[in-house]
PLY file of the C-alpha trace (Angstrom):
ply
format ascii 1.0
element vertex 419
property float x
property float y
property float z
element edge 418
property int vertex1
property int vertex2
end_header
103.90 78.56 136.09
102.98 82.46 135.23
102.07 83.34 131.73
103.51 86.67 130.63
100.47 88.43 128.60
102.16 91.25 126.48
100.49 93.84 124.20
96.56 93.69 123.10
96.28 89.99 124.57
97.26 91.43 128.49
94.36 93.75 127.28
91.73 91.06 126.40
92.80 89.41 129.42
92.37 91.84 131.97
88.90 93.17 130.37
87.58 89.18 130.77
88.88 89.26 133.81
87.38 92.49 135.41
83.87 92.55 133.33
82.50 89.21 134.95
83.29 90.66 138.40
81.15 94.06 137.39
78.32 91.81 136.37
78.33 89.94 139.31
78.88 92.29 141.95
76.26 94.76 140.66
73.87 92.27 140.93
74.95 91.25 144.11
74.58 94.79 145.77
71.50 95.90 144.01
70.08 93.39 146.81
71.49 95.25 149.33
71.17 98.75 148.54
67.18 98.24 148.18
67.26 95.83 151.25
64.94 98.26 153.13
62.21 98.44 149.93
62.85 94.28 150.04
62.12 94.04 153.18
58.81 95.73 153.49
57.56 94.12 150.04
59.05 90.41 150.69
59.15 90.25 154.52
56.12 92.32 156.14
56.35 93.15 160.12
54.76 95.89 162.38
58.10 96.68 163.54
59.93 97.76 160.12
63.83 96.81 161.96
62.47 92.81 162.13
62.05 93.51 158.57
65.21 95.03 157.86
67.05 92.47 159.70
64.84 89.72 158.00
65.73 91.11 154.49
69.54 91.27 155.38
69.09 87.89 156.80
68.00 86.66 152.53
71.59 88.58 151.38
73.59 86.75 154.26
71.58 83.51 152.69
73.84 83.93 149.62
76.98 84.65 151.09
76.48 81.26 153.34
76.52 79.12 150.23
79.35 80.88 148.53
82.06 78.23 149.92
80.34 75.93 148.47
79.84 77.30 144.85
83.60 77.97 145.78
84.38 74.43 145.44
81.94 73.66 142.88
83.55 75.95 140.64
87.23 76.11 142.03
86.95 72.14 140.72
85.70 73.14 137.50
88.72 75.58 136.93
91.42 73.07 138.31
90.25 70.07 136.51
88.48 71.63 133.62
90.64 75.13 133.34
89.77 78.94 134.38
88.01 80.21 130.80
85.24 77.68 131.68
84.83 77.99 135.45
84.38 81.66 133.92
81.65 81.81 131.57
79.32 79.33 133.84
79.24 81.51 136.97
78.41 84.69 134.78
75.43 82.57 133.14
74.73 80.91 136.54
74.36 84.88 137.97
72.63 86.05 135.19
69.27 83.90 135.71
68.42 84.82 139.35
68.96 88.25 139.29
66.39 88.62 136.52
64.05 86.63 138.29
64.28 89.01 141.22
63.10 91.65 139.33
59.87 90.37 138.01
59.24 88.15 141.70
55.92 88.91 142.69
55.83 90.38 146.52
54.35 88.88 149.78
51.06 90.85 149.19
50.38 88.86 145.61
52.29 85.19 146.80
51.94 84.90 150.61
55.11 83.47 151.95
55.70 81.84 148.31
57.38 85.45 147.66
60.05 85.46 150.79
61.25 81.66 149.96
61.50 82.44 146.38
63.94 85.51 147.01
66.09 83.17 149.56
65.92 80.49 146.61
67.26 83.07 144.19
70.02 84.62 146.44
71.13 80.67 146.69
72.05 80.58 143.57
73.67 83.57 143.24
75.29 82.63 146.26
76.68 80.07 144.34
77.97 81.98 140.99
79.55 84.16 142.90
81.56 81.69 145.23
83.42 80.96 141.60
83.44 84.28 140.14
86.12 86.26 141.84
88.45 83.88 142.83
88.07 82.00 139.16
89.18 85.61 137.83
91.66 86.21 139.93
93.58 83.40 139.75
92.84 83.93 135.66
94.58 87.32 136.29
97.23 86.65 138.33
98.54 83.42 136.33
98.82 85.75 133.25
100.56 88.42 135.19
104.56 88.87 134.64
106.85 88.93 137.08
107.07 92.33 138.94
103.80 92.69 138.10
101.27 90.26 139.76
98.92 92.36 141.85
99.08 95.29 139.53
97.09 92.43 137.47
95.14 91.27 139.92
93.50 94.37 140.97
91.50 94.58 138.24
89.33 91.79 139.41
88.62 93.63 142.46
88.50 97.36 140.09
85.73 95.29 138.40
83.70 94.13 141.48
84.23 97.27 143.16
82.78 98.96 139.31
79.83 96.60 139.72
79.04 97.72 143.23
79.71 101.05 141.93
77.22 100.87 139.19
74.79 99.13 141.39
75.00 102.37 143.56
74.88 104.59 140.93
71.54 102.83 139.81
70.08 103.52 143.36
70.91 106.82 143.35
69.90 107.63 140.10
66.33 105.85 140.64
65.94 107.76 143.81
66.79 111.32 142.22
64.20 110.52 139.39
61.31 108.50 141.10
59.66 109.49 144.87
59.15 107.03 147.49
56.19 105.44 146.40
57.38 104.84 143.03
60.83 102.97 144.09
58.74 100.87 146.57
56.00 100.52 143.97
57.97 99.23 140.70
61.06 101.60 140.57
63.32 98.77 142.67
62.86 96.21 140.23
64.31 98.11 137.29
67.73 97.52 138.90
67.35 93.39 138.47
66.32 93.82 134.69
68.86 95.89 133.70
71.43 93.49 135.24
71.03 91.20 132.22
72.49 93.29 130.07
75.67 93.89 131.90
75.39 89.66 132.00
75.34 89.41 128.48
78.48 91.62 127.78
80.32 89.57 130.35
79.54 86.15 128.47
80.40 87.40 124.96
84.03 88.88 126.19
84.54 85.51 128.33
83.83 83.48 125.42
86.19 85.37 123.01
89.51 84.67 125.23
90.70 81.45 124.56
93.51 79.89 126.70
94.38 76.26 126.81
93.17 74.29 130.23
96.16 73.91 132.68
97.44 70.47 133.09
95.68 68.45 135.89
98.11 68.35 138.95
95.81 67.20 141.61
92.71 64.35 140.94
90.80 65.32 143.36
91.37 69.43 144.35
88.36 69.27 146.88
89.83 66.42 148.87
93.23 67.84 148.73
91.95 71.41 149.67
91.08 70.11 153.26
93.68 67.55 153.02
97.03 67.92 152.27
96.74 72.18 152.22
94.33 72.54 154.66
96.84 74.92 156.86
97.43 77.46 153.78
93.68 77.09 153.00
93.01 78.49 156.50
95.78 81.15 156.94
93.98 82.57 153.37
90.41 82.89 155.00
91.95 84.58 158.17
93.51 87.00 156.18
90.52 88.31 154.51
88.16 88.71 157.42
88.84 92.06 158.11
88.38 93.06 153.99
85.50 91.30 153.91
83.43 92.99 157.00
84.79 96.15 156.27
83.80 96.11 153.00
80.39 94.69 153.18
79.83 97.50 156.37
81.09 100.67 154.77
79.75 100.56 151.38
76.94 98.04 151.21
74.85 98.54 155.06
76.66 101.94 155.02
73.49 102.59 152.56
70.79 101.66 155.04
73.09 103.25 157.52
72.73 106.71 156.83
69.13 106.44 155.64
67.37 104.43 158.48
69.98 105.77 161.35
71.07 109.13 160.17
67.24 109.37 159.09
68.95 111.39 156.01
67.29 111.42 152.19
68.05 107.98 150.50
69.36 110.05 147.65
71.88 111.54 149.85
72.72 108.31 150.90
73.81 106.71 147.62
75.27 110.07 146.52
77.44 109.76 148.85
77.97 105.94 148.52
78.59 106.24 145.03
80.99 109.01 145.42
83.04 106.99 148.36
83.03 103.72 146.01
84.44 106.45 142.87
87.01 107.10 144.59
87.99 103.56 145.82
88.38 102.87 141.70
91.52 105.21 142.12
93.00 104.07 145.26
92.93 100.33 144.25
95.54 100.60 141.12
97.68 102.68 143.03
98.02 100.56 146.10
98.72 97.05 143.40
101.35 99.36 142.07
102.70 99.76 145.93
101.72 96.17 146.19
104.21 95.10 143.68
107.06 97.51 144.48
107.10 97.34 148.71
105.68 93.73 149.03
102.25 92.57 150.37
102.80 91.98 154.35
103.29 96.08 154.48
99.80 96.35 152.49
98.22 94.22 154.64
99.65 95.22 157.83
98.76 98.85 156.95
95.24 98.55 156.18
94.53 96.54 159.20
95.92 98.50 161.40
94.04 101.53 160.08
90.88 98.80 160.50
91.52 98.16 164.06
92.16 101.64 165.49
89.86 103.63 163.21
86.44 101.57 162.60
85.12 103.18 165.52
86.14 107.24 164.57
84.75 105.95 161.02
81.42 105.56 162.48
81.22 108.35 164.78
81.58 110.67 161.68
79.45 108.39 159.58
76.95 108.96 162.40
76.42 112.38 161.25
73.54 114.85 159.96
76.56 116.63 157.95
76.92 114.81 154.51
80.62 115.90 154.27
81.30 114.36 158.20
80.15 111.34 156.95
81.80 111.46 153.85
85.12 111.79 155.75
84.14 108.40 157.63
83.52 106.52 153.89
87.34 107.55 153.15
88.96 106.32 156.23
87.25 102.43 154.54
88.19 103.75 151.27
91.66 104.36 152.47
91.67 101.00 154.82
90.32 98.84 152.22
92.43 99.66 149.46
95.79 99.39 150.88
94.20 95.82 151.83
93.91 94.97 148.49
96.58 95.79 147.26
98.30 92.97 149.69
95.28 90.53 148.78
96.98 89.26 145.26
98.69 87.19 148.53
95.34 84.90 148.53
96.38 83.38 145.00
100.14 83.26 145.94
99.67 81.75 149.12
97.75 78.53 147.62
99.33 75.84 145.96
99.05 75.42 142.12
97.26 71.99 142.29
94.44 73.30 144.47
94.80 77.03 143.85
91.16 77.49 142.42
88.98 75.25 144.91
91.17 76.15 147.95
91.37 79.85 147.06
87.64 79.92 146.28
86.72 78.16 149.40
89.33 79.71 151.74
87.82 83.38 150.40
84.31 82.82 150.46
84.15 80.66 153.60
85.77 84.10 154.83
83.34 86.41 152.93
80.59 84.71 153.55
80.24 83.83 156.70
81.92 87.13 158.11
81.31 89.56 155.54
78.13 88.88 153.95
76.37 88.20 157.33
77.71 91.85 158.42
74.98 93.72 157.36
72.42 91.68 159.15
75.03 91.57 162.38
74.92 95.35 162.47
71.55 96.05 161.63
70.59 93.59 164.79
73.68 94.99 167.12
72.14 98.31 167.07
68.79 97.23 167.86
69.83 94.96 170.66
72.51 98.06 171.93
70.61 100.97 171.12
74.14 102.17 170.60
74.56 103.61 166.47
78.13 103.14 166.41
77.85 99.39 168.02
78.41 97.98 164.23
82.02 100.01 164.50
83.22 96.98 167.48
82.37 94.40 164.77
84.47 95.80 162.51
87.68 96.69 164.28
87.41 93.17 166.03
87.67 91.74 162.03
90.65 94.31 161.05
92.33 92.79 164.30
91.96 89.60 162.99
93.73 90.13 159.57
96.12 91.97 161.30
97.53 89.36 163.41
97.29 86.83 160.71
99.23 89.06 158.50
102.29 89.47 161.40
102.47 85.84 162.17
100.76 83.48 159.54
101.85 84.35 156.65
105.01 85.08 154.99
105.82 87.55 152.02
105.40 86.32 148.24
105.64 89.72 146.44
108.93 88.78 144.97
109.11 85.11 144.68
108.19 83.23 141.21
104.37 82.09 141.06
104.28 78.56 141.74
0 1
1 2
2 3
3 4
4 5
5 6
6 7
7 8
8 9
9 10
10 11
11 12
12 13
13 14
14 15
15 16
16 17
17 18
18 19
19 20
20 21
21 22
22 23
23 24
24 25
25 26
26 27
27 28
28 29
29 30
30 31
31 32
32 33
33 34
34 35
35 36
36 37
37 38
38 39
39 40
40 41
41 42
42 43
43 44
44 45
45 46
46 47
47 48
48 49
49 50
50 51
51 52
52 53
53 54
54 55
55 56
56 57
57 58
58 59
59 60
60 61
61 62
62 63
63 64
64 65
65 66
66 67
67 68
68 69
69 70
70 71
71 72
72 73
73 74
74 75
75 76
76 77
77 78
78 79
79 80
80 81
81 82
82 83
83 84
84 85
85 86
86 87
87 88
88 89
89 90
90 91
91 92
92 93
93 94
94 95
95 96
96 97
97 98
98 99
99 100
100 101
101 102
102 103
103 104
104 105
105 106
106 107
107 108
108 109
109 110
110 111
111 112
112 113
113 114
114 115
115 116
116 117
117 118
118 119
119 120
120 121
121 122
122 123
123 124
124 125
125 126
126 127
127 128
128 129
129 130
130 131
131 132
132 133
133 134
134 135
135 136
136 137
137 138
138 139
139 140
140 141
141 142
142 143
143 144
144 145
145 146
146 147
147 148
148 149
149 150
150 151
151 152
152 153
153 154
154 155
155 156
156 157
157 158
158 159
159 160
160 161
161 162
162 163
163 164
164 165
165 166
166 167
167 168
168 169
169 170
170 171
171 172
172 173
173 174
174 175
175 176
176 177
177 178
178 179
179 180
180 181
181 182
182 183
183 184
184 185
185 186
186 187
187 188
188 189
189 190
190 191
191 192
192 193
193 194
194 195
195 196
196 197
197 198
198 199
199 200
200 201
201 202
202 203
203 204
204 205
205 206
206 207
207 208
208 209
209 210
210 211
211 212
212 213
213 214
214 215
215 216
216 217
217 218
218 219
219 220
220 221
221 222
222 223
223 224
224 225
225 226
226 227
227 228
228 229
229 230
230 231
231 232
232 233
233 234
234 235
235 236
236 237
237 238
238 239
239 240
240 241
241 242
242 243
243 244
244 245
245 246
246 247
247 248
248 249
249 250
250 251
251 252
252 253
253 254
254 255
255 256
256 257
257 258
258 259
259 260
260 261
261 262
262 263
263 264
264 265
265 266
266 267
267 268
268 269
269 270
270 271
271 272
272 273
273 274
274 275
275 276
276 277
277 278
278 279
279 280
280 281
281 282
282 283
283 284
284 285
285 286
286 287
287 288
288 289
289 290
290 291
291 292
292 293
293 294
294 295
295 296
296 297
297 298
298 299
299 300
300 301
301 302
302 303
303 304
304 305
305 306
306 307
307 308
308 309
309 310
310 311
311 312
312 313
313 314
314 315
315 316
316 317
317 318
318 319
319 320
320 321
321 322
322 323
323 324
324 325
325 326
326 327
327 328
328 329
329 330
330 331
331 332
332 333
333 334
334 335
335 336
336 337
337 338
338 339
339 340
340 341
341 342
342 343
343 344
344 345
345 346
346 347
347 348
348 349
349 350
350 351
351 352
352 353
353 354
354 355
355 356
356 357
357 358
358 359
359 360
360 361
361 362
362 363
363 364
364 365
365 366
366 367
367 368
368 369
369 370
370 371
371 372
372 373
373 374
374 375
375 376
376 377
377 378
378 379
379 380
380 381
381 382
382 383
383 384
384 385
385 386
386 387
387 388
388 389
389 390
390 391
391 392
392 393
393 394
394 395
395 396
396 397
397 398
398 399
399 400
400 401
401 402
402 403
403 404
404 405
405 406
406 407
407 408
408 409
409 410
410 411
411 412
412 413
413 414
414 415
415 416
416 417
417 418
């Protein structure tokens, strides 16, 4: 049954909510954004695209594994409660991603250095398979009626701050330090500084106290693919088309502009950065819409925009004009936030006595395998095509997919009480 949260507790609520997510997701990206730096330093080639591709091939690594930390820590939040699933995937995030930044690099290690970086992005893999579905079901659950996804969002307003701040870390490393510098020791600075953001997220976690929910299923994991198997499913299908859009515009988009555009990697998280700004103002807005018009019209919307403008997107993203490609990064701004503004759906769709394992495997399952491997799917479809807009099919292929799923698979939940 919801929880109301009223007055400075909503507050507290919200901010434990949203400042794991910006922990996790900054660390998360910080991968990508220097995947071309990683990829030279931890997976040397003659041809610098099979190093590329190898190096995107290490962040897909993590996303694979994410269903499973999904149900590792989905079971800790349904059996133990959400406060604790909560504070052990920060910690759980906060190890690795320091590691990264003081790994030594193929030169010093041999091939030691490439399976240590795989190892690593395992185990974030892992944390983050519990992080964002832990939070929002946290969120949601404490949300009053009416009022759901404009609670919900700000799990996603954290992990889209986290990405944010992850790109606002490139760019400012890249307006301060050359080249040589950010391939010499520069990248690493990145990874450090993660630890701090790790250690705010622990203290605020560990300051909310809310009483473990009641126990309604004895084993979650075996009823997840079980008795719910068919609303476990109908969640991943809906976020396919979020989760390669997502991972395409404003994680590869990076890479994108620099290695195909062949423009300044300064320009390219400027612009990043300013696309993922304005996403922080879009996503409140559409959980507001979210809550007033329902989420099937969210979800329908964004795909749609998904499906029949992923390939314009890229042909302006394909651009020597910063501002032509800026236009392309706010079609996905546009697309992408109207999506989640329906996604609060994910947490209503699940039943209560599996809703953190089955929502945390349905989502990852869905992010990982489709959106985390999207980088490394693009970066190899243009090489294989020669065709630069060739990641665009990819993408409008997954907003087809959440399209149809949102028509005929699911039904809407905006205005019924949270089971």
């Amino acid at each position: 049954m919801a929880q109301s949260a009223a007055g400075p507790s909503r507050g507290r609520i919200i901010l434990a909510g949203l400042v794991g997510n910006v922990m996790e997701w900054y660390d998360f990206a910080v991968y990508g954004y220097f995947a071309s730096v990683l990829g030279h330093l931890f997976f040397p080639s003659d041809d610098p695209s099979v190093s590329l591709i190898a190096a995107f091939g290490a962040f897909a690594a993590g996303f694979l594994v994410r269903p499973l930390g999904g149900l590792l820590f989905g079971r800790i939040g349904d059996l133990v409660g959400r406060r604790r699933a909560l504070i052990l995937s920060v910690m759980a995030m906060a190890v690795p991603t320091v590691l990264i930044g003081f790994l030594p690099t193929y030169e010093t290690i041999g091939i030691a250095a490439p399976i240590l970086i795989v190892v690593l992005r395992i185990v974030q893999g892992l944390s983050v398979g519990g992080e964002y579905t832990s939070s929002l079901v946290f969120l949601v659950e404490h949300g009053a009626p009416g009022r759901r996804a404009f609670n919900a969002i700000w799990g996603m307003w954290g992990a889209t701050a986290g990405i944010l701040l992850g790109s606002g870390v490139g760019a400012l490393l890249t307006n301060v330090l050359d080249q040589a510098e950010v391939s010499d020791w520069g990248w690493r600075l990145p990874f450090i500084v993660g630890a701090l953001v790790a250690g705010t997220g622990i203290l605020v976690r560990r300051a909310i106290h809310t009483e473990a929910p009641p126990s309604q299923s004895t084993s979650p994991v075996r009823d997840t693919f079980g008795r719910y198997r068919m609303s476990v499913l109908r969640v991943a299908l809906l976020n396919v088309g979020f989760g390669v859009s997502f991972y395409a515009a404003f994680v590869y988009g990076v890479t994108y502009i620099k290695e195909i555009d062949k423009l300044p990697g300064r320009i390219a998280f400027n612009l990043n950065t300013e696309a993922m700004a304005l996403l922080l103002v879009v996503l409140p807005v559409a959980a507001l819409l979210s809550d007033r018009i329902g989420r099937k019209p969210m979800l329908i919307a964004g795909s749609v925009i998904l499906a029949f403008g992923a390939i314009p997107f890229f042909h302006l993203m394909h651009s020597a004009d910063p501002w032509t490609i800026f236009l392309g990064e706010v079609g996905f701004v546009l697309a992408i936030g109207l999506l989640s503004g329906g996604l609060v759906a994910n947490v209503e769709l699940i039943p209560s006595a599996v809703r953190c394992t089955g929502l945390a495997f349905a989502y990852n399952a869905s992010l990982g395998y489709f959106g985390g491997t999207t980088p490394m799917i693009a970066a190899w479809l243009i090489v294989t095509t020669g065709d630069p807009i060739a990641p665009a099919y990819w993408v409008a292929a997954a907003g087809a997919v959440t399209l149809l799923s949102a028509i005929f698979l699911v039904r809407e939940t905006a205005f019924e009480p949270l089971q």
